[in-house]
N, CA, C and O atoms as a Maestro MAE file, in Angstrom:
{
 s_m_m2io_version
 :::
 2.0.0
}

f_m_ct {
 s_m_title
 :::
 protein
 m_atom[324] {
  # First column is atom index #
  i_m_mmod_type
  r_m_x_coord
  r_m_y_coord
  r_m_z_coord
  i_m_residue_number
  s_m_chain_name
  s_m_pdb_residue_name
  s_m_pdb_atom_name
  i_m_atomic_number
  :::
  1 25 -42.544 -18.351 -5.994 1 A "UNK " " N  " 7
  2 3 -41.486 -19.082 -5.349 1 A "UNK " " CA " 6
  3 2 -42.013 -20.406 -4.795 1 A "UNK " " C  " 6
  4 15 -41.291 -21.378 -5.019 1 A "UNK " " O  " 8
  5 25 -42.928 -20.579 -4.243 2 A "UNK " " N  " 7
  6 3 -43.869 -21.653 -4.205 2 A "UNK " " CA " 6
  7 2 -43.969 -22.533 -4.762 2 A "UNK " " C  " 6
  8 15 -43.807 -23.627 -4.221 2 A "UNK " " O  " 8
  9 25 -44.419 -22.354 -6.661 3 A "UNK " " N  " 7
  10 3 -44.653 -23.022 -6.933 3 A "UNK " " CA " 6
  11 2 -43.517 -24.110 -7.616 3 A "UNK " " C  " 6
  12 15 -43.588 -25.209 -8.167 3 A "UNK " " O  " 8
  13 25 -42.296 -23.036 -7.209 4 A "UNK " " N  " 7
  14 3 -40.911 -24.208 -7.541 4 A "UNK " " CA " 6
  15 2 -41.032 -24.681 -6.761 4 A "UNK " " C  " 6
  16 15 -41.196 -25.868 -7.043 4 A "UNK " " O  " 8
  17 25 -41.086 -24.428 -5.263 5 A "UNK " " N  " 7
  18 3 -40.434 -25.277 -4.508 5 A "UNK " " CA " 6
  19 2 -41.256 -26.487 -4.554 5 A "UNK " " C  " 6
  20 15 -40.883 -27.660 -4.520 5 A "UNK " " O  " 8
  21 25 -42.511 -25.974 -4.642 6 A "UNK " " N  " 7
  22 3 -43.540 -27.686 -5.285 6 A "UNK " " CA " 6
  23 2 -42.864 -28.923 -6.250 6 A "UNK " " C  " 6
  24 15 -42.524 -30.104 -6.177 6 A "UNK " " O  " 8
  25 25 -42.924 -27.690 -7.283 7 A "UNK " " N  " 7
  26 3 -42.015 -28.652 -8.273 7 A "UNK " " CA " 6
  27 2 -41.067 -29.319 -8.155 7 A "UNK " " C  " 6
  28 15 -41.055 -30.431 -8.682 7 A "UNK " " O  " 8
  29 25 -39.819 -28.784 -7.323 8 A "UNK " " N  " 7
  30 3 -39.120 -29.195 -6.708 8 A "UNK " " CA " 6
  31 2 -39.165 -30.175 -5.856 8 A "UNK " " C  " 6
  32 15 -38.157 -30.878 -5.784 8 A "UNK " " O  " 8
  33 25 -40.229 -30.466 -5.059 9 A "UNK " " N  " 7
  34 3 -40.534 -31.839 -4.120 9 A "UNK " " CA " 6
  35 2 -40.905 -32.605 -4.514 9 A "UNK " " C  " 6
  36 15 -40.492 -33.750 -4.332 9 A "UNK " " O  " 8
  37 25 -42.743 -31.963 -5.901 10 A "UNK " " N  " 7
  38 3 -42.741 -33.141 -6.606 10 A "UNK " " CA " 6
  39 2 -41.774 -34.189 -7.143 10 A "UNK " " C  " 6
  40 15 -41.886 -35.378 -6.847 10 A "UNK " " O  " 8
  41 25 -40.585 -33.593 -8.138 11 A "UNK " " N  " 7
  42 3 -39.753 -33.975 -8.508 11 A "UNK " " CA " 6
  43 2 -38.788 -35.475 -7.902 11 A "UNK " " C  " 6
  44 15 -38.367 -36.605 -8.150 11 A "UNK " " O  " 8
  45 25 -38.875 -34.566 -7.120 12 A "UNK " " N  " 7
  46 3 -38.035 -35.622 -5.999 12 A "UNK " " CA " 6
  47 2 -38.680 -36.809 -5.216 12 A "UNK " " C  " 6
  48 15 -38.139 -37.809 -4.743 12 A "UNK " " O  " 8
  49 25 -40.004 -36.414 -5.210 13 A "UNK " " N  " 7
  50 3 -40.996 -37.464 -4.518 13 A "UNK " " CA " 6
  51 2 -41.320 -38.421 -5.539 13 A "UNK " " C  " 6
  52 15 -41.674 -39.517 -5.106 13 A "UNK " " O  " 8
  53 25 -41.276 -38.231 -7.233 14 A "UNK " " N  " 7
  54 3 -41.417 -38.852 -8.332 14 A "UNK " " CA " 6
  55 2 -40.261 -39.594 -8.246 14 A "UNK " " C  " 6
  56 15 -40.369 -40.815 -8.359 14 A "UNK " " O  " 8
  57 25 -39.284 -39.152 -8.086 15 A "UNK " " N  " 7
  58 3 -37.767 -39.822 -8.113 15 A "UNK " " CA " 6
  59 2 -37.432 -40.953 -7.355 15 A "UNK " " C  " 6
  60 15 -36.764 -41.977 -7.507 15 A "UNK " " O  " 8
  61 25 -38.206 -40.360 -6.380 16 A "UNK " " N  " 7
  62 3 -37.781 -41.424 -5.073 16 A "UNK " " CA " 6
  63 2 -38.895 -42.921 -4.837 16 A "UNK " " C  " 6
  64 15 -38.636 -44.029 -4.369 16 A "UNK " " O  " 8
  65 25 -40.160 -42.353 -5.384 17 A "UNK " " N  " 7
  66 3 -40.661 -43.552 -5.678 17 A "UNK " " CA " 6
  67 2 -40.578 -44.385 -7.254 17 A "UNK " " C  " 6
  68 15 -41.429 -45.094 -7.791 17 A "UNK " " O  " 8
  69 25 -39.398 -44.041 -7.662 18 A "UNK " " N  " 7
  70 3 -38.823 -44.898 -9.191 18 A "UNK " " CA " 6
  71 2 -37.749 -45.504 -8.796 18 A "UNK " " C  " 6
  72 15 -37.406 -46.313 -9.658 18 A "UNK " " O  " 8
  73 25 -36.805 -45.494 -7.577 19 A "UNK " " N  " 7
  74 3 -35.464 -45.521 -7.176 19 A "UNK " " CA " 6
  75 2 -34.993 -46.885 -7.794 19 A "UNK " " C  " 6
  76 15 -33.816 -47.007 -8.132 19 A "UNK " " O  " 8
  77 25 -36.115 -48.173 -7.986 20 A "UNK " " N  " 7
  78 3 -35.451 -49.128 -8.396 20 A "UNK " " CA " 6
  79 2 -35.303 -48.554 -10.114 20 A "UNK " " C  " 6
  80 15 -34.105 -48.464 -10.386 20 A "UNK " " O  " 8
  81 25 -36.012 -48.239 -11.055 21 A "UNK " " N  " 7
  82 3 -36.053 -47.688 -12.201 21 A "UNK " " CA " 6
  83 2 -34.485 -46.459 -12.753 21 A "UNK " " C  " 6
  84 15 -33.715 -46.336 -13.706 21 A "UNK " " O  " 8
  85 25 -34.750 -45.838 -11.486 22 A "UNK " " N  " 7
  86 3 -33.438 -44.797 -11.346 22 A "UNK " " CA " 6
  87 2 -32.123 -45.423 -11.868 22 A "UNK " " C  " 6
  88 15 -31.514 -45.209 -12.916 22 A "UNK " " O  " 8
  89 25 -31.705 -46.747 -10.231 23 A "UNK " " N  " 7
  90 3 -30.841 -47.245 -10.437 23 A "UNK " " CA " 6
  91 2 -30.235 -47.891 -11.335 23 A "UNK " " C  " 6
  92 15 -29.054 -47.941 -11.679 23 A "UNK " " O  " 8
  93 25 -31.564 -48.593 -11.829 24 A "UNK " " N  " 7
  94 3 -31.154 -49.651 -12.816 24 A "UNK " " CA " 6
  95 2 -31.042 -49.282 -13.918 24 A "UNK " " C  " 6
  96 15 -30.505 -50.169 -14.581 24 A "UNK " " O  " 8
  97 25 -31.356 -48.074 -14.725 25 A "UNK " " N  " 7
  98 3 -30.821 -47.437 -16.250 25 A "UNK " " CA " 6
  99 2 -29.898 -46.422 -15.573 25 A "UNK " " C  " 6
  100 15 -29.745 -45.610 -16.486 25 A "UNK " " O  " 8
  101 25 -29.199 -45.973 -14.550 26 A "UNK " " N  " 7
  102 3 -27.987 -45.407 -13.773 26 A "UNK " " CA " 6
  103 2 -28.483 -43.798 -14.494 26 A "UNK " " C  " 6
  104 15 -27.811 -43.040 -15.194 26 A "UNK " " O  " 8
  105 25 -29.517 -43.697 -14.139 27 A "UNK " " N  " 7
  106 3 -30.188 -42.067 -13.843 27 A "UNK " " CA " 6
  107 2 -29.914 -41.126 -13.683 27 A "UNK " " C  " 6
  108 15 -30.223 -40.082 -14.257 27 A "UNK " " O  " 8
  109 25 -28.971 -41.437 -12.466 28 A "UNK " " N  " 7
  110 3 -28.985 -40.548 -11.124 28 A "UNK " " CA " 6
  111 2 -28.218 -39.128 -11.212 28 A "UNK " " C  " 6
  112 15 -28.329 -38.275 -10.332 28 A "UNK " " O  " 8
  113 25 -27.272 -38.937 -12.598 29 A "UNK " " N  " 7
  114 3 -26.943 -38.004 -13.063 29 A "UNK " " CA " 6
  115 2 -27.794 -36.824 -13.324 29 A "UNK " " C  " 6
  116 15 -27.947 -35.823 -12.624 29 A "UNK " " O  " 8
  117 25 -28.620 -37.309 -15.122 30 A "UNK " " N  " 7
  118 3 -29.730 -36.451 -15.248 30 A "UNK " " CA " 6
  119 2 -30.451 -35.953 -13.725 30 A "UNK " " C  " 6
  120 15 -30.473 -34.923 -13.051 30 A "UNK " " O  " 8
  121 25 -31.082 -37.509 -13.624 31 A "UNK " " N  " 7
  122 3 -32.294 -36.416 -12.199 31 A "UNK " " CA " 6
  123 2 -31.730 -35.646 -11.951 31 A "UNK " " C  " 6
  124 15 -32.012 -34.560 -12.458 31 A "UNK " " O  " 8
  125 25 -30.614 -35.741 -11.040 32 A "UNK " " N  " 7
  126 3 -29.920 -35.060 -10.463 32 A "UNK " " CA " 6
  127 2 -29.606 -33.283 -10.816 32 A "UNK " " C  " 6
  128 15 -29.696 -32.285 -10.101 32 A "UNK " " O  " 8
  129 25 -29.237 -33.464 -12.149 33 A "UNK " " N  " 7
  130 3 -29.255 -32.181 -13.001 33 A "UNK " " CA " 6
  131 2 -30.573 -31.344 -13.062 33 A "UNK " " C  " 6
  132 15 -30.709 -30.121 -13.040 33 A "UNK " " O  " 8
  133 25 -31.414 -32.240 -13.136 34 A "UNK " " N  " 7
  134 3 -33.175 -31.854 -13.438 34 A "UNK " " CA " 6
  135 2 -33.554 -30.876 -12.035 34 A "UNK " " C  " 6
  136 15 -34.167 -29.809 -12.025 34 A "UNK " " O  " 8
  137 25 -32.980 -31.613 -10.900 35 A "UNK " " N  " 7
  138 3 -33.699 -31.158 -9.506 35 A "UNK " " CA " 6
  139 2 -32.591 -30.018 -9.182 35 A "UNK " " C  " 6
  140 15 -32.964 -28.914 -8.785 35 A "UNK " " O  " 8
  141 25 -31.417 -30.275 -9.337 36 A "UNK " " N  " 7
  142 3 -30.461 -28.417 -9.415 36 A "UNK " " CA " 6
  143 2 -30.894 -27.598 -10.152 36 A "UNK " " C  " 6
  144 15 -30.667 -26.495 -9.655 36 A "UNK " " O  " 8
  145 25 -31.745 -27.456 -11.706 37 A "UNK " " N  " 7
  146 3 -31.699 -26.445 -12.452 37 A "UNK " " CA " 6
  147 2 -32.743 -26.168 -11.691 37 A "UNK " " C  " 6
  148 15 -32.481 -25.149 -11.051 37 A "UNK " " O  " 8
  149 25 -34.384 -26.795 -11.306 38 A "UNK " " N  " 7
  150 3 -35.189 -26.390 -10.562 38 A "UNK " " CA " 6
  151 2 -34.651 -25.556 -9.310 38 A "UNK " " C  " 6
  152 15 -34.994 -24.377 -9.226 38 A "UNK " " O  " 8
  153 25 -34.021 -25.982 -8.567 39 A "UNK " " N  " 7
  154 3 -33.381 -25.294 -7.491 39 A "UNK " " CA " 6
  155 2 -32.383 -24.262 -7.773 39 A "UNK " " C  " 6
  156 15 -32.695 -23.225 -7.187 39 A "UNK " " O  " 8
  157 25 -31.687 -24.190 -8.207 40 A "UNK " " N  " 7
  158 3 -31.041 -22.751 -8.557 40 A "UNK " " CA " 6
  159 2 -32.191 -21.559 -8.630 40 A "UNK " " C  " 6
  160 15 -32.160 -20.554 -7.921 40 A "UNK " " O  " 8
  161 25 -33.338 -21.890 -9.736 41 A "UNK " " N  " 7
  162 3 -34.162 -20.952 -10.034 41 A "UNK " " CA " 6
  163 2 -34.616 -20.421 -8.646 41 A "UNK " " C  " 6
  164 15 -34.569 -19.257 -8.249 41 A "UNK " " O  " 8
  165 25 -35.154 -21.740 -7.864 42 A "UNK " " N  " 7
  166 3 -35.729 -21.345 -6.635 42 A "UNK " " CA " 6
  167 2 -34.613 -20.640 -5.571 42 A "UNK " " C  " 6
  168 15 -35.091 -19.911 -4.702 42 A "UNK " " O  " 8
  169 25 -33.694 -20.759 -5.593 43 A "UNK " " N  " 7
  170 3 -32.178 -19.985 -4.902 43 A "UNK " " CA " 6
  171 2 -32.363 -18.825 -5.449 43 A "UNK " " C  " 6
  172 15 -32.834 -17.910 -4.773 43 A "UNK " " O  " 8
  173 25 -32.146 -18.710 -6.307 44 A "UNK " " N  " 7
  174 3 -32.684 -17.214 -7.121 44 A "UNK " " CA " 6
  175 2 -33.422 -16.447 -6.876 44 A "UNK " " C  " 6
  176 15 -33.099 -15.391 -6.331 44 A "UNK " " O  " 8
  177 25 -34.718 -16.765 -7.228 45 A "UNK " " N  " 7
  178 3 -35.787 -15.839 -6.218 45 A "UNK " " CA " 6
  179 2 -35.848 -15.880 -5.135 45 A "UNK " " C  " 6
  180 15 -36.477 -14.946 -4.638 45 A "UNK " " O  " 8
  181 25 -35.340 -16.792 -4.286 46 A "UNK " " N  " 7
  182 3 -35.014 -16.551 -2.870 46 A "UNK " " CA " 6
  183 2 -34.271 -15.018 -2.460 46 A "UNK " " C  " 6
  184 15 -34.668 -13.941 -2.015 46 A "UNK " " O  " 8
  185 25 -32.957 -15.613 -2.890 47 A "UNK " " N  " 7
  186 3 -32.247 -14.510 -2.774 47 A "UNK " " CA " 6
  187 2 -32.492 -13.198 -3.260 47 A "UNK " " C  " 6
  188 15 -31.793 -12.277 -2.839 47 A "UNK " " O  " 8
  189 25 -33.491 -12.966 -4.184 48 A "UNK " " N  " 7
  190 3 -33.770 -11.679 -4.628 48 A "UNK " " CA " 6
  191 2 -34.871 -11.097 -3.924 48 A "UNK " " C  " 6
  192 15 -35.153 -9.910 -3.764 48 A "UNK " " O  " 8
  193 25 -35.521 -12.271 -3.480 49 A "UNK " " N  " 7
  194 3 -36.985 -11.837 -2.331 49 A "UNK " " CA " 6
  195 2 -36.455 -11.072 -1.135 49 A "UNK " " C  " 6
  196 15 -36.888 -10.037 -0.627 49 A "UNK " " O  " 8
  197 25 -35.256 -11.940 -0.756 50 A "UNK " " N  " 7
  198 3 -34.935 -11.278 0.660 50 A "UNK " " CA " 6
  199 2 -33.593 -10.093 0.438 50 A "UNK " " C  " 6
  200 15 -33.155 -9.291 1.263 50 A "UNK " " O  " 8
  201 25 -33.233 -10.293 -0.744 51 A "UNK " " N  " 7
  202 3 -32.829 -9.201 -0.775 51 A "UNK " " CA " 6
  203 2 -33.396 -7.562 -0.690 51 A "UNK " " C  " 6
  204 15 -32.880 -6.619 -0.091 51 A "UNK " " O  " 8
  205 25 -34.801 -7.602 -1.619 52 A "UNK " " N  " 7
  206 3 -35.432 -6.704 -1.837 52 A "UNK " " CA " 6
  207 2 -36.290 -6.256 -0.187 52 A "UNK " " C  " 6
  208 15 -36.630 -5.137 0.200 52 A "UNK " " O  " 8
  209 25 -36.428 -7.480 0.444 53 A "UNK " " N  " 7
  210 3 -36.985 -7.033 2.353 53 A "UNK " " CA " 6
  211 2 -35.833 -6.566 2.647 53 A "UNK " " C  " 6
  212 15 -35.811 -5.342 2.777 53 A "UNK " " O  " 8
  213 25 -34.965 -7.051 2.783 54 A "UNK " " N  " 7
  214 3 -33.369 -5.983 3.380 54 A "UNK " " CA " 6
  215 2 -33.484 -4.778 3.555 54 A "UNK " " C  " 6
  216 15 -33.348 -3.943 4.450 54 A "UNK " " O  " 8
  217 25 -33.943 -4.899 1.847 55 A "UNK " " N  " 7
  218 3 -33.190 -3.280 1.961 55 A "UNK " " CA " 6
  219 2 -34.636 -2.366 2.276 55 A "UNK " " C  " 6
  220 15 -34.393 -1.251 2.738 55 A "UNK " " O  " 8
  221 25 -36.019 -2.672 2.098 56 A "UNK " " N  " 7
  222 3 -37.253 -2.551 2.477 56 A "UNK " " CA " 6
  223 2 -37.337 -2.032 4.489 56 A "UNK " " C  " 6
  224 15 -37.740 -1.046 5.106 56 A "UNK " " O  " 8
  225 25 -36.673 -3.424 4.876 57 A "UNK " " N  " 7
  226 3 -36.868 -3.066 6.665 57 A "UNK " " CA " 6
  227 2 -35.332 -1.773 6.376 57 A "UNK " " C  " 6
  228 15 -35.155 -0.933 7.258 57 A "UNK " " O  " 8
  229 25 -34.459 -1.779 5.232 58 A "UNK " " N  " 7
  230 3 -33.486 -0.696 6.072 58 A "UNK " " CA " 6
  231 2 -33.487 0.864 5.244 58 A "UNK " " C  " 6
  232 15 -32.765 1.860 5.252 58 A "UNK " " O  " 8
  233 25 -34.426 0.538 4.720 59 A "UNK " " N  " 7
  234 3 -35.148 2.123 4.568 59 A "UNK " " CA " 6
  235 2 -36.271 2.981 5.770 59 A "UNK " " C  " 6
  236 15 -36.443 4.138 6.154 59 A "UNK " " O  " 8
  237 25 -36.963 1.373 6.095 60 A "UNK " " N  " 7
  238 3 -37.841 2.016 7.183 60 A "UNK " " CA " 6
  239 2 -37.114 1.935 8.511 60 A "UNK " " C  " 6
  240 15 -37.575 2.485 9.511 60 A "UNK " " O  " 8
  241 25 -36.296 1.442 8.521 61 A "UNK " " N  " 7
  242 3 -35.587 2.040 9.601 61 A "UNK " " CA " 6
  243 2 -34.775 3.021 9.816 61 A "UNK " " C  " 6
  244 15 -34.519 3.529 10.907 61 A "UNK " " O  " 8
  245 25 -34.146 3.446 8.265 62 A "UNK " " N  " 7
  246 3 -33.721 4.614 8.570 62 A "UNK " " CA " 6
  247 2 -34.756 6.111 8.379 62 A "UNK " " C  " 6
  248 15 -34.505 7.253 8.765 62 A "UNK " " O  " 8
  249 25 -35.989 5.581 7.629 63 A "UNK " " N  " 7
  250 3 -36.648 6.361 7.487 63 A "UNK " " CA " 6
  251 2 -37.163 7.626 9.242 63 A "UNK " " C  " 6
  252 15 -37.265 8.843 9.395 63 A "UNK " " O  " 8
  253 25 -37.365 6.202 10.321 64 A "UNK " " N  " 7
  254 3 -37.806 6.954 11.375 64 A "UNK " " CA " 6
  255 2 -36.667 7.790 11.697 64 A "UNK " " C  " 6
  256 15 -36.796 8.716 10.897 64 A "UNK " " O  " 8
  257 25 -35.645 8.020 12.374 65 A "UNK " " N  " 7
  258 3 -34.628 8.739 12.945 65 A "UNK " " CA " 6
  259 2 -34.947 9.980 11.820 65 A "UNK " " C  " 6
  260 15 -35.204 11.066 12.339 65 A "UNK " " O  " 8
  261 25 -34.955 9.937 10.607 66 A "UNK " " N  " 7
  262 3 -35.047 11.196 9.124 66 A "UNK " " CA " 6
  263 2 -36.505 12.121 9.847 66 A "UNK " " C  " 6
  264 15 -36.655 13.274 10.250 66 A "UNK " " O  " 8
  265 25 -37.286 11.061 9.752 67 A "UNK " " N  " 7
  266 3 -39.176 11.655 9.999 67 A "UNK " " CA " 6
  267 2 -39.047 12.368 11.500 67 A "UNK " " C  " 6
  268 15 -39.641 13.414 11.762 67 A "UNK " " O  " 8
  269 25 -37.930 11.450 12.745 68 A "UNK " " N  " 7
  270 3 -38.218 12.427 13.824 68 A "UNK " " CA " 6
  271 2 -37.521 13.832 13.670 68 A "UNK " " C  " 6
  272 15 -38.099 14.809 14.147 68 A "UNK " " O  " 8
  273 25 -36.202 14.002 12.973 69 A "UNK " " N  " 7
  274 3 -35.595 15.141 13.182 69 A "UNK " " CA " 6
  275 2 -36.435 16.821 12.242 69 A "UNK " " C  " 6
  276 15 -36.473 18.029 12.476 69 A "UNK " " O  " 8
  277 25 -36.907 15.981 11.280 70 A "UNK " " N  " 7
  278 3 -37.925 17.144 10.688 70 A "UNK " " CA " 6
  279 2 -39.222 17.324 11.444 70 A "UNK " " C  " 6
  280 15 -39.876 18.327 11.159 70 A "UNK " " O  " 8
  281 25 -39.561 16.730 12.111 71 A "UNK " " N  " 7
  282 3 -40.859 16.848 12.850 71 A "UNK " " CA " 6
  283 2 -40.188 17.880 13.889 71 A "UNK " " C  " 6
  284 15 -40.626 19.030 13.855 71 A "UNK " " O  " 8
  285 25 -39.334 17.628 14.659 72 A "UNK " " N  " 7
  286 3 -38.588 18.120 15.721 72 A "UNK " " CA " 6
  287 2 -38.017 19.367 15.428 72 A "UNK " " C  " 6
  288 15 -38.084 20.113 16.405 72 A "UNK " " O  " 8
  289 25 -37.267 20.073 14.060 73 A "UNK " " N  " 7
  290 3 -37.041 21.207 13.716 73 A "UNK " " CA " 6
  291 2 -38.002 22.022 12.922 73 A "UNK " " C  " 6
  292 15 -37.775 23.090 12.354 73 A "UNK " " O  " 8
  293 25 -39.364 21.190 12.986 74 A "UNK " " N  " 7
  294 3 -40.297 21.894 11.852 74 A "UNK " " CA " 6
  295 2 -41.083 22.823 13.195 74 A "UNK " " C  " 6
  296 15 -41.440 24.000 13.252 74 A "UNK " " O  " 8
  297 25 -41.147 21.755 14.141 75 A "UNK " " N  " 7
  298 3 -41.733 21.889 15.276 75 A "UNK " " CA " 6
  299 2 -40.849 23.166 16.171 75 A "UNK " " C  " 6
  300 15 -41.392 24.093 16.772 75 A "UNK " " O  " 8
  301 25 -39.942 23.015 16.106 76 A "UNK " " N  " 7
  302 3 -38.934 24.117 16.900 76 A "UNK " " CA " 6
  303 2 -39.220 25.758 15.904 76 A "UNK " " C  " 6
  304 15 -39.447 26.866 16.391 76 A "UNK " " O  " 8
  305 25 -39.131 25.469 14.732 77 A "UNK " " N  " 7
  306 3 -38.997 26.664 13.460 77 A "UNK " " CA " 6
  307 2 -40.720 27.371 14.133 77 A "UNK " " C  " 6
  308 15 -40.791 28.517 14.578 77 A "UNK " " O  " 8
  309 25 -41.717 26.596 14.081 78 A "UNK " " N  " 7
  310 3 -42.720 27.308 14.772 78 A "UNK " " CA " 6
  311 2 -42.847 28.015 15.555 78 A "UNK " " C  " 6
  312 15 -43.111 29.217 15.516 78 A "UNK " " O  " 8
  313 25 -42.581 27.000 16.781 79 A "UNK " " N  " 7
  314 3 -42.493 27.683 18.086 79 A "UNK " " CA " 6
  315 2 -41.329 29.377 18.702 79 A "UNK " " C  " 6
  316 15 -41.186 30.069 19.709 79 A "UNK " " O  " 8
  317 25 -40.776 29.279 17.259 80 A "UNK " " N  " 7
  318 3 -39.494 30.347 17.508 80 A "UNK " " CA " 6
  319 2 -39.836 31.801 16.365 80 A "UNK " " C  " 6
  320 15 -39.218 32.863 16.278 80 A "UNK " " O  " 8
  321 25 -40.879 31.385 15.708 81 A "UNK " " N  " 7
  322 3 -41.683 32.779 15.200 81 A "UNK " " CA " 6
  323 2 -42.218 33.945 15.760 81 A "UNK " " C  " 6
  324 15 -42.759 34.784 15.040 81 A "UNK " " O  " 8
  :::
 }
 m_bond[323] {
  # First column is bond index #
  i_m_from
  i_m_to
  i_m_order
  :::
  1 1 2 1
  2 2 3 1
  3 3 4 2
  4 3 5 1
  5 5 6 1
  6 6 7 1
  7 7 8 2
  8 7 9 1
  9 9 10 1
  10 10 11 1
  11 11 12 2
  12 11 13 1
  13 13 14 1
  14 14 15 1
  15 15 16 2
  16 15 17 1
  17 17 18 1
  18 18 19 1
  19 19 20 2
  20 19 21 1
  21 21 22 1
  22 22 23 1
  23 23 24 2
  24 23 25 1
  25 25 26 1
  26 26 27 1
  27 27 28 2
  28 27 29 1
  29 29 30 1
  30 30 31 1
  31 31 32 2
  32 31 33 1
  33 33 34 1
  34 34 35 1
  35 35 36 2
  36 35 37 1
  37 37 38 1
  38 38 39 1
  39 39 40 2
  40 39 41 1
  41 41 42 1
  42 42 43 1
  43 43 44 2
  44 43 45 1
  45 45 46 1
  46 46 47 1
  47 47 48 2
  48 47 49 1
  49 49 50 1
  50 50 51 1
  51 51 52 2
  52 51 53 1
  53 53 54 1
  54 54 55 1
  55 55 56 2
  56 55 57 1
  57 57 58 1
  58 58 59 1
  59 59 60 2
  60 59 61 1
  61 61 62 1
  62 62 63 1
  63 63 64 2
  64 63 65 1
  65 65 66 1
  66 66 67 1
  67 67 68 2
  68 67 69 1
  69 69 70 1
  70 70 71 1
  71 71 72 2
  72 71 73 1
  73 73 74 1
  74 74 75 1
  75 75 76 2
  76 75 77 1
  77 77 78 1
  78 78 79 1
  79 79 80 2
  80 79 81 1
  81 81 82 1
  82 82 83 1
  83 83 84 2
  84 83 85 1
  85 85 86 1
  86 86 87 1
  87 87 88 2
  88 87 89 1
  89 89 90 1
  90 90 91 1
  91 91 92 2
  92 91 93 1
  93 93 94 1
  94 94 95 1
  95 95 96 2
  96 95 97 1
  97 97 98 1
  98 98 99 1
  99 99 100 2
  100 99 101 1
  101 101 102 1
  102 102 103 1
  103 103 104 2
  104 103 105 1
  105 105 106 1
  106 106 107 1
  107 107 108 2
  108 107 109 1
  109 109 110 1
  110 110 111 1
  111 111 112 2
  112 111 113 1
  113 113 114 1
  114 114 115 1
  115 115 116 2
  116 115 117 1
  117 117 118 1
  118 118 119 1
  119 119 120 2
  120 119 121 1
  121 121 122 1
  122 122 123 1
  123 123 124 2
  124 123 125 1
  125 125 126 1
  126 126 127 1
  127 127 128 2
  128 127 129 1
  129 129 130 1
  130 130 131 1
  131 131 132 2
  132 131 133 1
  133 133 134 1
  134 134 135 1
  135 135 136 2
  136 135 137 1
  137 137 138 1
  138 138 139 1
  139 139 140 2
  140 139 141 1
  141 141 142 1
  142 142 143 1
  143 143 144 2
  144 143 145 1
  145 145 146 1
  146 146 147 1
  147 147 148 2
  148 147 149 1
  149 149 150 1
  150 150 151 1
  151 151 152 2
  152 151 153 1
  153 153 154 1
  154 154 155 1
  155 155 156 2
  156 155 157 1
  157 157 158 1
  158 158 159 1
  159 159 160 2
  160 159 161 1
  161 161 162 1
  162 162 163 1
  163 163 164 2
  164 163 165 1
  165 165 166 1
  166 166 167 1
  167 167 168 2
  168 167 169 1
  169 169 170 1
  170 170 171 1
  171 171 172 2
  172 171 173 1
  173 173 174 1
  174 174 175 1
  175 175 176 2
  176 175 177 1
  177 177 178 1
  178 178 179 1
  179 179 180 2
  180 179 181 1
  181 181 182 1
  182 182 183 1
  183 183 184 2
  184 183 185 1
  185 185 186 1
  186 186 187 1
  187 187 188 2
  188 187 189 1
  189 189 190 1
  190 190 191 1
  191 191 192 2
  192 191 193 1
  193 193 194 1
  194 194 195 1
  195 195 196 2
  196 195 197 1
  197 197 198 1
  198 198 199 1
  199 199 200 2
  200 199 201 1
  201 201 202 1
  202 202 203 1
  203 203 204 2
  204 203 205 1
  205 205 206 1
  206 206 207 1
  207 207 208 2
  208 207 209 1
  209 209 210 1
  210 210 211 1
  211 211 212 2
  212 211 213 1
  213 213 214 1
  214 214 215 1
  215 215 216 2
  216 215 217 1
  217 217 218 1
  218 218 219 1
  219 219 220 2
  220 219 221 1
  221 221 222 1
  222 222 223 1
  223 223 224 2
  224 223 225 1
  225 225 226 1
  226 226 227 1
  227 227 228 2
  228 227 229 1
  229 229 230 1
  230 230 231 1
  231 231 232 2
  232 231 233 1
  233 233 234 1
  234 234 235 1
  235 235 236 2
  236 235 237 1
  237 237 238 1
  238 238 239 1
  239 239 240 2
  240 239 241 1
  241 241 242 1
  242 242 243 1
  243 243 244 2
  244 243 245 1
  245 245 246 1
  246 246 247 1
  247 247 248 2
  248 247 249 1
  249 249 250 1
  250 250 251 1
  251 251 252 2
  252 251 253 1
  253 253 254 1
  254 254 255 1
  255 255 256 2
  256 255 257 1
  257 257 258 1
  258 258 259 1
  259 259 260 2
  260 259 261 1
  261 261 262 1
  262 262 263 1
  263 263 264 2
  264 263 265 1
  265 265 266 1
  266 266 267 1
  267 267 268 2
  268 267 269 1
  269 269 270 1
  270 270 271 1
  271 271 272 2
  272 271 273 1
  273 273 274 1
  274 274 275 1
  275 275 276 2
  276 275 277 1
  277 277 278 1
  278 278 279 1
  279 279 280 2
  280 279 281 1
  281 281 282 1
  282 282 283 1
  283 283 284 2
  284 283 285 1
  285 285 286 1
  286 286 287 1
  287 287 288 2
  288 287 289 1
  289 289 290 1
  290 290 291 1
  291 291 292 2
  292 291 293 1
  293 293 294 1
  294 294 295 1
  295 295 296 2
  296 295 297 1
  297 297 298 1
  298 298 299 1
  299 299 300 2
  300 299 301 1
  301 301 302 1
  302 302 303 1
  303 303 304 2
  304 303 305 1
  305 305 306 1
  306 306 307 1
  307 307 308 2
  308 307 309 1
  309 309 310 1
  310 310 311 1
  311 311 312 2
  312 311 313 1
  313 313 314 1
  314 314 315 1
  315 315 316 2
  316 315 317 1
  317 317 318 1
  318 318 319 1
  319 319 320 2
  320 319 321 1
  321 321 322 1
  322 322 323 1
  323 323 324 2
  :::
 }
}
C-alpha cells in the first residue's frame, strides 16, 4: 500500500513541477486520469486492509466474553464433582 501511495506523490510531484508543460499541450485530463487509476488501487487496498482489522479487533473482542464463560463453567463443572 505504500508503495502506491509513493507512486502516487511521485506522480503528482512530477506533474506539478511540468505545470507550465501540462498547461500548455492542455494535459490536465490524462494526468488527471493517470493519478485516479493510481488512487483507486490505493482506495482499494485501503479499504480491504481495514476492513480485514475490523473484523480482526471484532473477533477478539468477542472472542474474550466466549473464553471467560468456558473458563467459568469448566471451572464450576470441577468444583461440583
Amino acid at each position: 500500500m505504500v508503495k502506491l501511495t509513493d507512486e502516487r506523490v511521485k506522480l503528482v510531484n512530477e506533474f506539478l513541477q511540468a505545470i507550465r508543460v501540462v498547461k500548455y499541450y492542455a494535459w490536465e485530463v490524462p494526468i488527471e486520469e493517470r493519478v485516479q487509476s493510481v488512487r483507486s488501487i490505493e482506495v482499494g487496498m485501503l479499504m480491504s486492509y481495514l476492513s480485514a482489522a475490523g473484523r480482526l479487533r471484532e473477533l477478539l473482542f468477542s472472542a474474550q466474553p466466549i473464553a471467560t464463560i468456558l473458563i467459568f463453567t469448566t471451572a464450576l463443572y470441577g468444583f461440583n464433582r
